[in-house]
N, C-alpha and C positions, 0 to 999 in steps of 0.2 A: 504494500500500500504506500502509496507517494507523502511526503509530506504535507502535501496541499490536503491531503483526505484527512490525516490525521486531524491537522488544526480546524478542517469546518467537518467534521463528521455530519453535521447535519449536510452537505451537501453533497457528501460523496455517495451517501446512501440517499440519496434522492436519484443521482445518477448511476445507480448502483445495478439497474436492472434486474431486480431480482423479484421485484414482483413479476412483471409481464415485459416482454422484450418489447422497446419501442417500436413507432410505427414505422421510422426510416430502415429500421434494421429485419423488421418483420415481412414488410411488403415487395413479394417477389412475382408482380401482377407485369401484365404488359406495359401497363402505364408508367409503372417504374422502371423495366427494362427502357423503355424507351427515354425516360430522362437520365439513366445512365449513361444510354448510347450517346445522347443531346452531352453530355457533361465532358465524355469523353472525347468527342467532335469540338467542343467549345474551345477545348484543351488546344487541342492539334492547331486548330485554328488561330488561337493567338502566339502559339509558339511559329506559328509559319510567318505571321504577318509582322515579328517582331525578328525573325531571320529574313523576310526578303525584304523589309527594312534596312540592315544591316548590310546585305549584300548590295543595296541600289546605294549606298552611301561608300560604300568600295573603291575609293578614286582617290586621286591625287588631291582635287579641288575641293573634298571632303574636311582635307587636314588644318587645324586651327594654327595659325602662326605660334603660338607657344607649346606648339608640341615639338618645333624642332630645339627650341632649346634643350630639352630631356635629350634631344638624340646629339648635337655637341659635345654635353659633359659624358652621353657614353661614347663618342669615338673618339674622345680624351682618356677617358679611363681605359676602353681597350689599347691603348696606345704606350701605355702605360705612365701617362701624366696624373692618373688619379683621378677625383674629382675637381677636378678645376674649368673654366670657361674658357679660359684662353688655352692655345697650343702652348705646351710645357713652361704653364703659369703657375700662381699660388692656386692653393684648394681656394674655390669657393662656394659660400653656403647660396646658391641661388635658386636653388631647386625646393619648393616649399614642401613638395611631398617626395620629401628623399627616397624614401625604399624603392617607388616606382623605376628607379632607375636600373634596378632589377630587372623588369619585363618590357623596359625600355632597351639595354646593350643585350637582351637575348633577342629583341624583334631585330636589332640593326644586325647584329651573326646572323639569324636565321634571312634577313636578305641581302645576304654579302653587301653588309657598306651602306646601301643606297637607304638614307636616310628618311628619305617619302616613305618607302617601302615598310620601314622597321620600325615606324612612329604607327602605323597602320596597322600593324600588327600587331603590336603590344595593345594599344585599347581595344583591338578585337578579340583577343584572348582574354582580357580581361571582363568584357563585356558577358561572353560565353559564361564566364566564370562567377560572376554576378550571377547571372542568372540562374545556374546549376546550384551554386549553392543557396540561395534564395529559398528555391524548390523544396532542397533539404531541410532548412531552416523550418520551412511551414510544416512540411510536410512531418519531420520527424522530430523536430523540437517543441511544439505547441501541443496543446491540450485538445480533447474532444473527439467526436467520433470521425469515421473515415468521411463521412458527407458535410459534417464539419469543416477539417481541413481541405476538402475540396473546393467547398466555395471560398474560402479563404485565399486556398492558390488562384483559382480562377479570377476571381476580384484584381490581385495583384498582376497577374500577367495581362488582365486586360486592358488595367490600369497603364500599364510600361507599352504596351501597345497601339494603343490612341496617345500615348503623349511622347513630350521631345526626348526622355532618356534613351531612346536608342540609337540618336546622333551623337551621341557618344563611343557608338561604337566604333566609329571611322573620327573622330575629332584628333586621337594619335594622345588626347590628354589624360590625366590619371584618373579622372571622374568614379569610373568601374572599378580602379585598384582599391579607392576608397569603398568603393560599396561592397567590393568580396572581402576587403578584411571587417569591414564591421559584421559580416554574415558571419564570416568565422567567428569574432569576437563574440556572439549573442550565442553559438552552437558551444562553444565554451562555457558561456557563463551557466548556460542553461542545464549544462550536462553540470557542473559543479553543483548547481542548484538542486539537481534529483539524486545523486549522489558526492555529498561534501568529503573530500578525506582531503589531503595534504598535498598530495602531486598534484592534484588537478587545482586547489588554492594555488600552487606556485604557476603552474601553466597561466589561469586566467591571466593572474602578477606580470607574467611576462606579455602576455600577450595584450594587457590592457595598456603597458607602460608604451608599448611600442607604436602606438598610437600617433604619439609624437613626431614619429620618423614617416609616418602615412600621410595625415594634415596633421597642426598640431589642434586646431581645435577639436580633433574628434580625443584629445585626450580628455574632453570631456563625460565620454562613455568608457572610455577604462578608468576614471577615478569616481566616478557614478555609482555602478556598478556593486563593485566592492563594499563601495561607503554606504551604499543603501541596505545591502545584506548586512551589514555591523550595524545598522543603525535600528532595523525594523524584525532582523530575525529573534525570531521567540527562545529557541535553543540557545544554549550558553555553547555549547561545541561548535555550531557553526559560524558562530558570534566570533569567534576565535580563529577558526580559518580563516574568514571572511575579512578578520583583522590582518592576518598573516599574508592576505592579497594584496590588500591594501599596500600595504607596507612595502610590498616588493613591487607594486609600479611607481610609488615614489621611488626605491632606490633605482628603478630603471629610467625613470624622468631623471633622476641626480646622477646617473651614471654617461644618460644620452648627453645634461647639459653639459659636463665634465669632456665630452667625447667633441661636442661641436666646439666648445673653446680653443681643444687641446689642437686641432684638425684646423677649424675654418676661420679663429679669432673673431668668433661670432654666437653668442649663445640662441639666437634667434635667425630663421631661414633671412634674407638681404629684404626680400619681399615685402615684409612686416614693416620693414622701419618707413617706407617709402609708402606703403599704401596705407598702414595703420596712424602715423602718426605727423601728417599733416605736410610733409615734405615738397609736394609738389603747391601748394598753394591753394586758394580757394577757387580758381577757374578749373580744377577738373572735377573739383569737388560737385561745382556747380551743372558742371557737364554732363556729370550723371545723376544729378536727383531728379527722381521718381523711378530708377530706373532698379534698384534694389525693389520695391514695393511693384512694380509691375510685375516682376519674376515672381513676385510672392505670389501675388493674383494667378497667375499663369498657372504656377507650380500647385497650388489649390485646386484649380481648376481639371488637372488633370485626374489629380489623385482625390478628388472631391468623397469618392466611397469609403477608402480608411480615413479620410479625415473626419468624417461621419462615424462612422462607428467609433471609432478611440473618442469622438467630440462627447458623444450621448452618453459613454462607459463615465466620461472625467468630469461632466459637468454635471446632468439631471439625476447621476447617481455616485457622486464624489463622495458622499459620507461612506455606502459601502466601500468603492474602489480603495480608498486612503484605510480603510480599516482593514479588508479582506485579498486585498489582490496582493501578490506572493511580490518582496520586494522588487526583485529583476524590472516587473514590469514601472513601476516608476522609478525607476532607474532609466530603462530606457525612455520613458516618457521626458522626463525634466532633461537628461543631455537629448533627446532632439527638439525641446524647445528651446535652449539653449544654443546649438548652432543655426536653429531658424533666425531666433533672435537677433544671434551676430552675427548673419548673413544681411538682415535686413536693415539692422539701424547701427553696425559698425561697421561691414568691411568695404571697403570700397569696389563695387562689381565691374573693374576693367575683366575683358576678357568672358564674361556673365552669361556669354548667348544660352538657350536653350536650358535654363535655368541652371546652371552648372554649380551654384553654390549653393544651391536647395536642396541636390539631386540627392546627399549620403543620407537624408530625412525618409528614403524611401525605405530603407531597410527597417526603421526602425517603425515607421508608421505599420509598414506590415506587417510583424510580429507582433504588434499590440493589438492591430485589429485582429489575430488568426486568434491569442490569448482570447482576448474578451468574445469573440463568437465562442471557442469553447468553456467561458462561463455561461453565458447565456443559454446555452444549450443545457448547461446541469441545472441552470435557475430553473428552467421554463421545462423541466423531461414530464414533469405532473402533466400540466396544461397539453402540452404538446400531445401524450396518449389517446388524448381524446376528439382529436383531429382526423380527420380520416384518410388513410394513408392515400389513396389517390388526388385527394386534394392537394397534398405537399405535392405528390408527384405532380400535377398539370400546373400549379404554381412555382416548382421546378422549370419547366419548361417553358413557362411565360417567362420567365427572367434572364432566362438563354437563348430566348427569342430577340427580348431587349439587347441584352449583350452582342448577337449578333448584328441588330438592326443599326448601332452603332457603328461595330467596328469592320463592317462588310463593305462601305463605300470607301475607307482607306484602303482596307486589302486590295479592291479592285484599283485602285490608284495606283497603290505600289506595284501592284502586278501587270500593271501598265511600261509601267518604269525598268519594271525586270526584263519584257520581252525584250524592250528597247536595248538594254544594258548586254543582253545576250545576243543579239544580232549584233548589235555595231563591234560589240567585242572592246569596250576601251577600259584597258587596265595596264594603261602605260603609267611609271613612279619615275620619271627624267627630272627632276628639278630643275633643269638647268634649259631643258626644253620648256618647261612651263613658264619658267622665269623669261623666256623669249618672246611671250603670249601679251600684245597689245590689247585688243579690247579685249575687256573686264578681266584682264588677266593681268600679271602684276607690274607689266611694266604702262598700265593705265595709270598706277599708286609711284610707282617708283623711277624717276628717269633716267632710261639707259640701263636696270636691274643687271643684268646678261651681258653687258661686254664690260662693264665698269670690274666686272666680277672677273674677266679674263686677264688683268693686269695682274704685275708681278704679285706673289705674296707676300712681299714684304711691306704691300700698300694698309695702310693701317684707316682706318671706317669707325665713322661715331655714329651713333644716332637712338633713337627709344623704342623703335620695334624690330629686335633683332633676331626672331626666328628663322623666316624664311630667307631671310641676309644672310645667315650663318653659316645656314645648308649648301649654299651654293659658294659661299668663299670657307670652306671647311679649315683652312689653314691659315688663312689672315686675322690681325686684332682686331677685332671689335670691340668699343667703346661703348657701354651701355649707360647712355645719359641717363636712363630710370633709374640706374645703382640697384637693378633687379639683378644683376650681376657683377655688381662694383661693386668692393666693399666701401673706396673711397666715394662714392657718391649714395651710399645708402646711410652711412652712420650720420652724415651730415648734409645742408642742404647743399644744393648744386653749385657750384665753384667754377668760374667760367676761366679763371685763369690758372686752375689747376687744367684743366683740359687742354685748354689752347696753350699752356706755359711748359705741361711736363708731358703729359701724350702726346700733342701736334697732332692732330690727326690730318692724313694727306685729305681724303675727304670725309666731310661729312653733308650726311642727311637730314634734312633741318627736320628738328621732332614736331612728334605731332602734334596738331592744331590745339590739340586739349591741355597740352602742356607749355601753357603760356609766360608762365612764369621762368622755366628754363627758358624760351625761345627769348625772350625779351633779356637775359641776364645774359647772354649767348651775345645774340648782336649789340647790344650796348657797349661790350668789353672793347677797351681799344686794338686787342691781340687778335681781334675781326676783322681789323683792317687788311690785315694779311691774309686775306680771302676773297677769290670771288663767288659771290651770294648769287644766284640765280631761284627765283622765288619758284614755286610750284605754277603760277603763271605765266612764267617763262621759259620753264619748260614745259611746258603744256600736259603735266601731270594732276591729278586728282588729288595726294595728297600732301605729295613732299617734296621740297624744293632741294638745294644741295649748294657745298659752297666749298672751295678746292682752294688749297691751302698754294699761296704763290709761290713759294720757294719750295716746294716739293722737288725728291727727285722724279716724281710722274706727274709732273703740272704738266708740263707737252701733251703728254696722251690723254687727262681727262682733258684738259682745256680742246684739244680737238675734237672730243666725244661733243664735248659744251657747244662748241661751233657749230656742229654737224646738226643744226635745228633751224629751223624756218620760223621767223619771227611771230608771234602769236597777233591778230588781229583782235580788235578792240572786242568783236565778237564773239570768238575763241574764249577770251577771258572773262566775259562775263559767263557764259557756259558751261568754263570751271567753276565758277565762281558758284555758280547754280546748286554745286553737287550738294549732298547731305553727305556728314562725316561722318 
């Protein structure tokens, strides 16, 4: 018998079956075959419409500019430079969800080098991996019967199926690395939970501190966790493990902050300092409000059925929930409102598309909603007897009629998209070929992307969006004006004559429009003089202008790049001017 039976004996013998087997369990009529067949079709269904999802997003054009940064620091570290950004640099801490680097330098081996290729790869493995264990999570970690956890998984996969998380699986970003370790971390805790001894206290310990190294805000669910079984368990022995867990993700948080000092001269990923604490100014601040709260809206919007059910479990019956429900699950409630929270009204959402700072709230909503369907199932086993097992069953299948009625006009969408994808056959990863791509390709954003890239490598490039720059000058410096990979430009605000006085950079890319504050401290400096500025108007680019340092040893050859343009008409630039950024 579980400990959940123990402490509510009244409701375990209510679910106890031992008067008369219920009616879901009893009814073996046609009407129930046939909402099984319906349940297990629904199944099939949203796993297909969330893999040919997956596979129409398969592309090169699919990949997020900050997925090639993970793939840099890995073909540094296979190189054997370590973790560092630059070719045979210091470490640096620029990578916020460190571990992913993991299934970042095995995507880039598994596609010999080619960077598009191996950033595509690792969030599609991961995305997989999300999902699979997800499946497990509900399926084998949660409470209630088999029709129970059914509707439970179905909920969820239909959920991930009508909404943006499976552009995730082609974005190349860690999104999914974070959502299969919090899957792992809830299949740990939860196995701790129904059997507490020692190994498995230290396993959680470890596994909850390392959270850190994943995002650090999700070490809000490994010190959650812990602290809520020591705070709310009844048992004095598990009170004690529970302590003993505790204790070992601190010393694994004190052992990681100890490790990033020791390594990166940085107790905190570069990231944090720059977007957490005010550094770039109030115009990108401004730039993006409303756009955290939009995503919020969005992210509700998809996931509206578990927000629904954990809403009605925490709010019209919080006295029971806070009295009866087994710690784990407020644990996991409070850390994921907790990173909703500081998604929404602290972090700054550059980089945010498809709700990407929302998205690890997914794991955790769906294992609160699969728990509380299987309370509600032991509340209500009386009432429910007396229902008539066909009725469930044709009300079974009205709601997987709904379900389909939904998500059958995407399916036909996507499988629109598939034939296409499969006839034209384009699953080329050339970066260097894409990089040569004018309209709406990047040399629409960037002027001259592709030959500026074929100069010597010892031409050294500044600028604030350095992914897909990266990837294609693999072995030149780049200057990361964000200090998302400077440690000198993250500890402290932007320094225009540390740049221009001790980098020099031959060229740079004037940043972007949102960071006004650098771009203004930039050309004000008088160590600018020694530059030709060529506006984003003038090269009849979209976002970003560029400005070539005079005394370079390759001022000849950009300066002839710079020449080789035809003067923008007053028309032209107002046309630029037009774009949204």
């Amino acid at each position: 018998m579980s400990k959940e039976a123990v402490a509510h004996p009244d409701e375990s013998a209510a679910s106890s079956g031992d008067d008369e087997p219920s009616p879901s369990s009893a009814d073996r009529g046609p009407v129930a075959q046939i909402a099984a067949s319906w349940a297990r079709i629904s199944l099939l269904l949203a796993l297909t419409a969330i893999a040919v999802r997956a596979f129409n997003l398969f592309e090169i054009t699919s990949l997020w500019d900050d997925a090639y940064i993970f793939q840099r620091y890995a073909q540094n570290l296979l190189a054997g430079h370590g973790l560092s950004w630059h070719p045979a640099g210091e470490p640096t801490y620029g990578l916020t969800a460190l571990l992913y680097i993991i299934p970042a330098t095995l995507g880039r081996v598994v596609a010999g080098g080619n960077p598009s290729l191996g950033a595509i790869l690792a969030s599609t493995v991961c995305g997989a991996a999300f999902v699979g264990l997800t499946l497990r999570l509900l399926w084998t970690h949660t409470d209630g019967s088999v029709k129970t956890r059914a509707a439970a998984t179905l909920l969820f996969l239909f959920c991930v199926a009508w909404s943006a998380t499976p552009d995730h699986f082609a974005s190349g970003m860690d999104t999914h690395f974070a959502l299969s370790y919090l899957a792992i971390l809830l299949i740990v805790a939860h196995r701790f939970e129904q059997v507490p001894n020692r190994r498995r206290a230290v396993v959680l310990g470890i596994v909850g501190g390392l959270a850190f190294w994943v995002r650090p805000e999700l070490t809000s669910f490994g010190l959650a966790i812990p602290a809520a079984m020591l705070a709310f368990e009844s048992h004095r022995d598990q009170r004690k493990l529970s302590a003993l867990a505790l204790a070992i993700v601190g010393a694994v948080l004190g052992l990681i902050a100890l490790t990033n000092w020791a390594y990166f001269a940085s107790v905190l990923p570069l990231p944090f300092y720059g977007k957490s604490m005010g550094r770039y100014g109030g115009a990108l601040r401004q730039a993006y409000q409303g756009v955290a709260g939009q995503g919020l809206v969005e992210f509700i919007g998809y996931y509206w059925p578990l927000f629904l059910i954990v809403g009605l479990e925490t709010t019209s019956r919080r006295r029971f929930f806070w009295r009866h429900a087994p710690p784990l699950d407020k644990a996991v409630l409070a850390a994921t409102l907790v990173c909703l929270s500081y998604y929404w009204l602290l972090a700054l959402p550059i980089m945010g598309m498809s709700q990407r700072f929302y998205q690890p709230a997914v794991v955790g909503l769906a294992f609160l909603a699969a728990r509380t369907l299987g309370r509600w199932e032991k509340q209500l086993s009386g009432p429910l007897r007396s229902l008539s097992p066909a009725g469930w069953s044709i009300a079974t299948c009205a709601a997987l009629l709904a379900l389909w009625a939904t998500l059958m006009p995407k399916l036909v969408e996507e499988g629109k998209i598939f034939s296409t994808k499969i006839s034209s056959r384009r699953f080329v990863f050339d970066p260097m070929r894409e990089a040569a791509k004018k309209k709406d390709g990047p040399r629409s954003y960037w002027f001259k992307l592709d030959e500026f890239a074929k100069l010597p490598d010892d031409l050294v490039i500044a600028t604030t969006e350095v992914g897909f720059l990266s990837a294609i000058n693999p072995h030149k410096r780049i200057i990361d004006l964000a200090g998302l990979n400077d440690r000198a430009f993250a500890h402290r605000p932007f320094d225009p004559e540390l740049l221009l006085g001790r980098y020099r950079p031959d060229l740079i890319y004037m940043p972007h429009e949102d960071y006004k504050t650098i771009t203004e401290a930039l050309v004000s400096s008088p160590q600018f003089a020694n530059y030709r500025h060529l506006s984003k108007y003038h090269t009849r680019t979209r976002k970003f202008g560029v400005a070539i340092r005079l005394d370079s040893p390759h001022f000849e050859a950009m300066n002839a790049l710079c020449d080789r343009r035809s003067s923008p008409s007053a028309a032209a630039i107002d046309k630029l001017r037009s774009y949204e950024p």
